[in-house]
MARGU-91188 format. One record per residue (C-alpha): residue number from 0; residue in one letter; y, x, z. Coordinates in steps of 0.1 Angstrom, whole numbers. Layout:
# MARGU-91188
    nr   rest       y       x       z
   NUM      A       Y       X       Z
...
This chain:
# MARGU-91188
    nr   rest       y       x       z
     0      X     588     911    -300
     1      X     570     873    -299
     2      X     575     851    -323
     3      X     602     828    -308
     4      X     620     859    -295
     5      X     620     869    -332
     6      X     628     839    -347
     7      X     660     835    -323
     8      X     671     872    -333
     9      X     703     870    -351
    10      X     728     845    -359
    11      X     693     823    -348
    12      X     667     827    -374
    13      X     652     792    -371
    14      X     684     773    -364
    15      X     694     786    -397
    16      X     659     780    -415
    17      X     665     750    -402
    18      X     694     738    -423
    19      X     680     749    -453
    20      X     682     706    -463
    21      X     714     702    -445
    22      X     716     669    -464
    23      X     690     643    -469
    24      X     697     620    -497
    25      X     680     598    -517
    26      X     672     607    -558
    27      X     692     588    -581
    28      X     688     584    -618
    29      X     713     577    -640
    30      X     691     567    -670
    31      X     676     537    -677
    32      X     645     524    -661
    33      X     619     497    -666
    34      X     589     488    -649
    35      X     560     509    -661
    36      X     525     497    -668
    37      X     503     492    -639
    38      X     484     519    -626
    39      X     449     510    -608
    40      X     444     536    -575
    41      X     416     533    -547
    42      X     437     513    -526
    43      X     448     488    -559
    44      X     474     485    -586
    45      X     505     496    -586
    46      X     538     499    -607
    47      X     566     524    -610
    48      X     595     534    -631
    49      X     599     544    -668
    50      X     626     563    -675
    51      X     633     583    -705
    52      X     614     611    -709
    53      X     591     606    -682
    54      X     574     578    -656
    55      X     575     575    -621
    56      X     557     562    -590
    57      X     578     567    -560
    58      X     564     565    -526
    59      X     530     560    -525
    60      X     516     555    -489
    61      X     489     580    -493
    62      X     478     575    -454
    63      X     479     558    -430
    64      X     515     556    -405
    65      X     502     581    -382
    66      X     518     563    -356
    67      X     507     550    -319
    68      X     469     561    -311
    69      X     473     583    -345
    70      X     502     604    -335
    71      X     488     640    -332
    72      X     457     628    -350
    73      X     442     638    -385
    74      X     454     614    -412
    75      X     435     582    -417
    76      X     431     568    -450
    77      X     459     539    -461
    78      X     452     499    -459
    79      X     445     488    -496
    80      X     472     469    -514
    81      X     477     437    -510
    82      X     492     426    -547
    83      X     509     445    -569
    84      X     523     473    -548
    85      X     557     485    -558
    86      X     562     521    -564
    87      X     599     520    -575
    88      X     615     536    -545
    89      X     611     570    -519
    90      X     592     565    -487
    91      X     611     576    -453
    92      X     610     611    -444
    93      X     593     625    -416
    94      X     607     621    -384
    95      X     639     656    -382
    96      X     668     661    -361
    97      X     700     648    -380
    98      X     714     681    -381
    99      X     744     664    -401
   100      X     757     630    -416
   101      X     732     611    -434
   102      X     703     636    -426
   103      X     671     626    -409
   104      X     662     611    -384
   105      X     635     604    -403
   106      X     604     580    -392
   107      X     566     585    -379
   108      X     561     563    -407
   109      X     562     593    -439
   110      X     528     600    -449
   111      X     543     590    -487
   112      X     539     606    -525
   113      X     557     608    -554
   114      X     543     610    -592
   115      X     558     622    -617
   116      X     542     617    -653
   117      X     554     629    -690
   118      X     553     597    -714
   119      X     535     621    -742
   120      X     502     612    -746
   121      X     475     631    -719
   122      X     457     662    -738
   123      X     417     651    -738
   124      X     412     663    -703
   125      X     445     651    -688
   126      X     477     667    -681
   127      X     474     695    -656
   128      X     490     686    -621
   129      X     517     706    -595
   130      X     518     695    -563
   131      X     548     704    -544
   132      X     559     715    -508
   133      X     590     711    -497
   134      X     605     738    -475
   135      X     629     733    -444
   136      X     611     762    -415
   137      X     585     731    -409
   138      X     612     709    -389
   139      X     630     691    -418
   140      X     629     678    -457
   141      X     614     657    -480
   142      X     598     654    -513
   143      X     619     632    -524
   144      X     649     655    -525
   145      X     635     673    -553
   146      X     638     658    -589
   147      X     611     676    -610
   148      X     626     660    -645
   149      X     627     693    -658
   150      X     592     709    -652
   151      X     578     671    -663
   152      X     597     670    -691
   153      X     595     705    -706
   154      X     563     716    -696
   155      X     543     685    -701
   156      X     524     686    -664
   157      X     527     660    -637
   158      X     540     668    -608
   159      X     538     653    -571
   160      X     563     656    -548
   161      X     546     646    -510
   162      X     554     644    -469
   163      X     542     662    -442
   164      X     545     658    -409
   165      X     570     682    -395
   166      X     585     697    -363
   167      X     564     693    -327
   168      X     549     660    -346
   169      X     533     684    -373
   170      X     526     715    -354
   171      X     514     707    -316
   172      X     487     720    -293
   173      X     480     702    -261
   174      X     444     705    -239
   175      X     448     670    -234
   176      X     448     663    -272
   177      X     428     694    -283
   178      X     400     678    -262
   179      X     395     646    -280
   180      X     374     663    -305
   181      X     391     658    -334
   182      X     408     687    -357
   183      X     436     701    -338
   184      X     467     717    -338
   185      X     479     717    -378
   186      X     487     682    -381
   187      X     512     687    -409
   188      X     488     709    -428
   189      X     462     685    -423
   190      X     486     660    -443
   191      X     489     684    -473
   192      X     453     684    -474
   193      X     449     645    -473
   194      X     477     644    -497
   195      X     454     668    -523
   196      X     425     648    -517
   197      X     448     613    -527
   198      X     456     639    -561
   199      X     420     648    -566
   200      X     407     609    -564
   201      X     436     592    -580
   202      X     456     614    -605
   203      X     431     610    -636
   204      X     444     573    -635
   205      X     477     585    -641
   206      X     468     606    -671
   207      X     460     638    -648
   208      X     432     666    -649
   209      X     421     667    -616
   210      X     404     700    -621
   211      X     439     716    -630
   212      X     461     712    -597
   213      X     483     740    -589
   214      X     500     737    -557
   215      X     535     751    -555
   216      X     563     753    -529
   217      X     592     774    -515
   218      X     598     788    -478
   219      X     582     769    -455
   220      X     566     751    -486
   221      X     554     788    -496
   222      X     539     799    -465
   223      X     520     763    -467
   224      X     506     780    -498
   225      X     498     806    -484
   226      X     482     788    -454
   227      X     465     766    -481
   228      X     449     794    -495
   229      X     432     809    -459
   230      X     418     778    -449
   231      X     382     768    -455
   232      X     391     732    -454
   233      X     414     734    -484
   234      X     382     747    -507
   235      X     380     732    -543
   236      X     413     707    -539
   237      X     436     731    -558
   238      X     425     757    -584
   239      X     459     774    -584
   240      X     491     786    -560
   241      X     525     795    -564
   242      X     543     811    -532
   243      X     582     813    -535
   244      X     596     833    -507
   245      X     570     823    -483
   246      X     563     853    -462
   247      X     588     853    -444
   248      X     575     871    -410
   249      X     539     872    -426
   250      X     516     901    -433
   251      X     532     929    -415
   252      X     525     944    -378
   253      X     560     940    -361
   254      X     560     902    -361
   255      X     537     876    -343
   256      X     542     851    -370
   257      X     507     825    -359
   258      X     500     820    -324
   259      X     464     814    -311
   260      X     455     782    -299
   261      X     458     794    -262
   262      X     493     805    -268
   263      X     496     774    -287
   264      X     483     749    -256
   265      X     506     770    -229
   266      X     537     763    -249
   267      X     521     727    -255
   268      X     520     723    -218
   269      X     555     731    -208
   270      X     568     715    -234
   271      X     549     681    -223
   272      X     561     687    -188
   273      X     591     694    -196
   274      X     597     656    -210
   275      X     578     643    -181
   276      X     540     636    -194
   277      X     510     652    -182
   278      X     484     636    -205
   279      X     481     627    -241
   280      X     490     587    -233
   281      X     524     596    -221
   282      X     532     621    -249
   283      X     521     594    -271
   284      X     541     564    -260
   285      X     572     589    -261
   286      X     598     580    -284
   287      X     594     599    -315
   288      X     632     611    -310
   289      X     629     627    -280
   290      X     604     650    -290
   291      X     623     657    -319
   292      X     655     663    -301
   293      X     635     685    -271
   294      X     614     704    -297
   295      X     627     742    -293
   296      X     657     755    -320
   297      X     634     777    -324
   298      X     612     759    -347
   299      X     574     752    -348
   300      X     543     779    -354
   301      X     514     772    -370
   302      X     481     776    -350
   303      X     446     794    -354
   304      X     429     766    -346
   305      X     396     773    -357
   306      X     389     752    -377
   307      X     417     744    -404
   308      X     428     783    -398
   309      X     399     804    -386
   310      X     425     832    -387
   311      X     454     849    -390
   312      X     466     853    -427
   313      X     465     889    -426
   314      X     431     892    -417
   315      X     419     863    -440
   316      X     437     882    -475
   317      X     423     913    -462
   318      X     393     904    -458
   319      X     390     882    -490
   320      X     379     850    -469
   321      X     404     824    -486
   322      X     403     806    -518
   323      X     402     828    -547
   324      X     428     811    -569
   325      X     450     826    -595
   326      X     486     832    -576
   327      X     521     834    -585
   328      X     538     854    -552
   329      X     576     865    -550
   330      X     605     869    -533
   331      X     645     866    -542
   332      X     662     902    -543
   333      X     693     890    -514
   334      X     670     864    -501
   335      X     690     869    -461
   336      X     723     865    -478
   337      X     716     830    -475
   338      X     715     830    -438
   339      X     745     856    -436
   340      X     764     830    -454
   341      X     752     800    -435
   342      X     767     814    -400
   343      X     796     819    -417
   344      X     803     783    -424
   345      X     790     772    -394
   346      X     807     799    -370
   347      X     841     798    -395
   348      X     849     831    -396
   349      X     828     859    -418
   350      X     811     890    -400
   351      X     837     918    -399
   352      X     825     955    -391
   353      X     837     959    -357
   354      X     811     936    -351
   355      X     781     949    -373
   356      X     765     972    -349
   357      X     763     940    -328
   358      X     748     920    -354
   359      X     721     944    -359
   360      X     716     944    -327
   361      X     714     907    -318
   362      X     691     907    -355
   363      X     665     927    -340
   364      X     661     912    -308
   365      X     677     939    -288
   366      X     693     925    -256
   367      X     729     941    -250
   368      X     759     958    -268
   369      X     751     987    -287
   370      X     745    1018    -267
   371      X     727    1043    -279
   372      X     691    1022    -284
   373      X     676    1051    -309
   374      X     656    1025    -329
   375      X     688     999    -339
   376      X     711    1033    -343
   377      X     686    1044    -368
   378      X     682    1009    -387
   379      X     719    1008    -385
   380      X     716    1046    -404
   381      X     693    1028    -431
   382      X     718    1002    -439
   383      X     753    1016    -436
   384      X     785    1003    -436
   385      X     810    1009    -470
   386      X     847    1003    -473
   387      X     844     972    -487
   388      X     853     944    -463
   389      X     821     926    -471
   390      X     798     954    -472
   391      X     792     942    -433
   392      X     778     903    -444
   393      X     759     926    -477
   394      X     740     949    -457
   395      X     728     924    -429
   396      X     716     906    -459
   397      X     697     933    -470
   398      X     685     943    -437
   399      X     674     906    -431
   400      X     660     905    -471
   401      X     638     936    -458
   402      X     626     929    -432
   403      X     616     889    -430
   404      X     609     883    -472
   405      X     608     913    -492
   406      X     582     934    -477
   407      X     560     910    -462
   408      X     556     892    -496
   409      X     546     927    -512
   410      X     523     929    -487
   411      X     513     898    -496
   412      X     502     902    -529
   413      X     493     939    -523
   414      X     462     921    -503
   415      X     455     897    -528
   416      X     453     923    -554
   417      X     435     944    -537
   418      X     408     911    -526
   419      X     406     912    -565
   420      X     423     874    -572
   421      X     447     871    -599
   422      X     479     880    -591
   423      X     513     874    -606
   424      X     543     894    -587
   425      X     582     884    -592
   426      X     616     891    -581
   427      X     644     869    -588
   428      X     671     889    -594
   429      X     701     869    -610
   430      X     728     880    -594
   431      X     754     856    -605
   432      X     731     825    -595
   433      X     754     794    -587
   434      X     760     792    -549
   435      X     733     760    -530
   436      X     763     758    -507
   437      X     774     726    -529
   438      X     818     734    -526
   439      X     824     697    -518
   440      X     810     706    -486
   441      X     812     737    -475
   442      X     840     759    -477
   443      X     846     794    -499
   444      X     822     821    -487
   445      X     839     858    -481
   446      X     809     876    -498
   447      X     793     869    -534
   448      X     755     849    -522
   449      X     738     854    -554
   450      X     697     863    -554
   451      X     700     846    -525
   452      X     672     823    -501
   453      X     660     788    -523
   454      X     683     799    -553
   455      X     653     798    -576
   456      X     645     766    -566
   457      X     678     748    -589
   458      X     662     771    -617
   459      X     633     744    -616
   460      X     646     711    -605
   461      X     669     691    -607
   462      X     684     694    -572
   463      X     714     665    -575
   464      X     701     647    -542
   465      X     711     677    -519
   466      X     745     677    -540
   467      X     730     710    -557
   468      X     745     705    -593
   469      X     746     742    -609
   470      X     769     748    -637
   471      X     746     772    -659
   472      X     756     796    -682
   473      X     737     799    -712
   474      X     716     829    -703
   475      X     706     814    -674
   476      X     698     785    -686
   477      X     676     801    -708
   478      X     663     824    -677
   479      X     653     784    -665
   480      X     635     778    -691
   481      X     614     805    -692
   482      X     606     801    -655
   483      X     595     765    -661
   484      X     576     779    -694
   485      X     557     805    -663
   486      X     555     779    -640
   487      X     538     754    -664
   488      X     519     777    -683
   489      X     506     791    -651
   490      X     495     759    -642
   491      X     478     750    -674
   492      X     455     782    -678
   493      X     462     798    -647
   494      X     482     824    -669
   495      X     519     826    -667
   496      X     522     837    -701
   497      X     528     820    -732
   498      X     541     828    -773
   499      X     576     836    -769
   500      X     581     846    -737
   501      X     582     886    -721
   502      X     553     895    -714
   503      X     544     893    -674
   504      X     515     916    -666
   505      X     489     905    -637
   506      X     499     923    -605
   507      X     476     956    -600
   508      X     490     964    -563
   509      X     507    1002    -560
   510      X     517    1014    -593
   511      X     517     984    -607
   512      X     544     958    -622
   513      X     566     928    -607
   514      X     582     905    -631
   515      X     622     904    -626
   516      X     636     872    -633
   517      X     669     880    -646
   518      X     686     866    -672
   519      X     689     858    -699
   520      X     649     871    -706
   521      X     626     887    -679
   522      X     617     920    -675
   523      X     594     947    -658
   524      X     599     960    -630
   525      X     576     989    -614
   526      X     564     986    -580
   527      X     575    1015    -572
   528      X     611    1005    -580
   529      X     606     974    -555
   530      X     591     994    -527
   531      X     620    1018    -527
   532      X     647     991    -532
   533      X     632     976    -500
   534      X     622    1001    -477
   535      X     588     990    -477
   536      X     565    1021    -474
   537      X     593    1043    -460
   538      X     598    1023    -431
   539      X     590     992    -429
   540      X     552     992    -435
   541      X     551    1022    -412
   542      X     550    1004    -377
């Protein structure tokens, strides 16, 4: 199975990766601001928001519009200042399909930054600094639609939100381009890595350590960390990673999950004829929205360009050729319910089990009704059907939780254990986690979601401007703030641990420990219990 033939199995992988940010919004504070104190950068002053508890500098143009003659090229540094610029409000986000109301389209115009800074005074050598990535399959998202008030706030670090290009505008190979001599291919990684640089030049002037930066993000934003960490060009602008469910078809054998530059420049080609353009000046005088709106539902890959990624990410954490970093790596127990759930509101009607074998079927790529294909009987075996009318929308949850998250992050930190960089295994496992289907706009679900895909993610920010406003009990409210207490700590010494918390033990590979994020207070959880649970050695890890 290819990689767009996998990520159309089922219900349509990507389309539903896609909607992961079903609603772009813009972050509003109901707290008090005043202008804060001006902030000197390399390209000149500028001047955000105070606001109780912590200040804020709002999108910061940290390159250049990578429009015109700079579409599909790496970023170019920003024009300076002219005055006092004002960083009170969120750049556009990247150009997306408007997959509903209010979301996208976006602009070419995105290449912005957000800074987020605690008003205690800096420690001697700064505060340290976590740069996040959004998620959204690489096709839609911002930065700005995450509030990190809370990991400010309680763990006195700064945080940056940024933009990346996204989408066939991000992620595009083309011989016509790939022959300018310029880096090809990774355009929206390239941003990430133009956005560190901004970090590492700039963020001691807002009170930052620039030798503490811990990137973080979650999906998409997670296998970015992960991509971050296997390529050269990345060295020295982070000195620490957090991956949250972001090997999803990574690090196993029965996916192709990054396409060569070949495979890259083929699909490059048809896609450019298939708008009309044979040559890079036509593809670059094409409207912005209809290469968004052509682009394939099947999302974007990322490339082995050789440069920015000299290979796959396999071979790279095998071989121990990536940054050696300390690295927080996890998964979310039901991370597929997610998905499950989110064809249900869009199809309006909940998977029944008449129509389960089919499902399976359709999951794994397998052309045709059921009948009789030994391999999809036998996965079907491995996740059976119970008499309870939602066991059929459960186990295709955990077949798709399997299969696309839990296993190939195991793998994932198996090989970084075993390449000897510190390691730090989760599993989120609250069960009861408030629904991300926000109820004034999506219907009530037939099946409990719980564990399920970007749930964590409310456990760290403050999510209002996707209409994510959890209701927390107070054990998991206390389960949040020991996850910012990891999560900060983490980035302060590169040790997740601190006085109070449970202890989490560094990841030693087989026979060794994940940390289970339940609440109200994390515990242990033995690899062994994880591989089982998932299937990994028994069957998945076996092709």
């Amino acid at each position: 199975m290819n990689r767009l033939e996998a990520k159309d199995a089922g219900f349509g992988i990507s389309a539903l990766i896609c909607r992961l940010f079903l609603i772009v919004a813009l972050f509003c504070s109901s707290r008090t601001a005043i202008a804060s104190p001006v902030i000197v950068t390399d390209q000149g002053p500028l001047r955000g928001l105070m606001v109780s508890g912590e200040k804020q500098y709002l999108g910061i143009p940290y390159a250049a519009p990578p429009v015109g003659s700079l579409r599909w090229q790496p970023p170019q540094p920003p024009a300076r200042f002219k005055g006092v610029f004002q960083a009170t409000q969120f750049g556009q986000v990247c150009a997306q399909v408007a997959l509903f109301p209010g979301n996208g389209p976006g602009s070419e115009d995105c290449l912005y930054l957000n800074v987020y800074v605690p008003t205690a005074t800096p420690p001697p050598h700064g505060f340290p600094v976590m740069v996040w990535i959004h998620g959204g399959a690489f096709v839609v998202g911002g930065g700005g639609q995450y509030d990190p008030t809370p990991l400010v706030e309680k763990g006195n670090v700064i945080v940056v939100t940024i933009n990346y290009r996204l989408g066939f505008l991000g992620f595009f190979a083309h011989p016509a381009l790939d022959a300018e001599g310029h880096l090809n291919a990774n355009y929206g990684l390239m941003d990430q890595q133009f956005a560190l640089g901004w970090v590492r030049r700039n963020i001691g002037r807002f009170g930052g350590d620039h030798k503490r930066v811990t990137i973080f993000g979650e999906s998409a934003g997670g296998e970015s960390v992960y991509l971050q960490l296997a390529s050269p060009l990345a060295t020295g602008l982070f000195q620490g990673a957090i991956s949250e469910s972001g090997a999803f078809l990574l690090f196993q054998d029965y996916f192709h999950s990054i396409v060569d530059l070949k495979t890259a420049e083929e699909a490059g080609t048809a896609f450019a004829t298939s708008i009309g353009c044979g040559d890079a000046q036509c593809l670059r005088k094409t409207p912005a929205s209809t290469i968004v709106e052509a682009q394939p539902a099947s999302g974007v890959a990322q490339i082995v360009d050789g440069t920015l990624l000299t290979q796959t990410l396999d071979s790279a954490f095998a071989s121990g050729q990536l940054n050696r970093v300390p690295v927080i790596s996890g998964s979310n127990h039901d991370e597929w319910r997610y998905f499950v759930a989110l064809n249900e509101v869009l199809s309006g009607s909940h998977l029944m089990a008449a129509d389960y074998p089919q499902a399976v079927y359709s999951f794994l790529s397998i052309p045709g009704h059921p009948s009789g294909n030994p391999f999809a009987d036998f996965v079907i075996s491995l996740y059976p059907l119970s008499a309870d009318p939602t066991s059929p929308s459960i186990e295709l949850g955990a077949l798709g939780t399997d299969i696309a998250f839990a296993c190939p992050g195991r793998n994932a930190s198996l090989l970084l254990s075993a390449a000897r960089v510190p390691t730090y295994a989760y599993e989120f496992n609250d069960k009861t986690a408030p629904s991300v289907f926000p109820p004034s706009f999506f219907p009530p679900l037939s099946f409990p979601t719980g564990d399920s895909h970007f749930v964590e993610v409310q456990y760290l920010f403050n999510l209002s401007a996707l209409h994510i406003t959890p209701t927390f009990t107070l054990d998991q409210q206390q389960l949040s703030n020991t996850m910012i207490g990891y999560w900060t700590q983490f980035a302060t010494t590169g040790n997740p641990n601190f006085e109070g918390a449970p202890n989490w033990p560094a990841y030693t590979g087989a026979g060794g420990q994940f940390q289970s994020l339940v609440a109200p207070a994390p515990g242990q959880e033995p690899d062994a219990t994880f591989d089982v649970a998932h299937k990994c050695s028994t069957f998945w890890n076996t092709f």
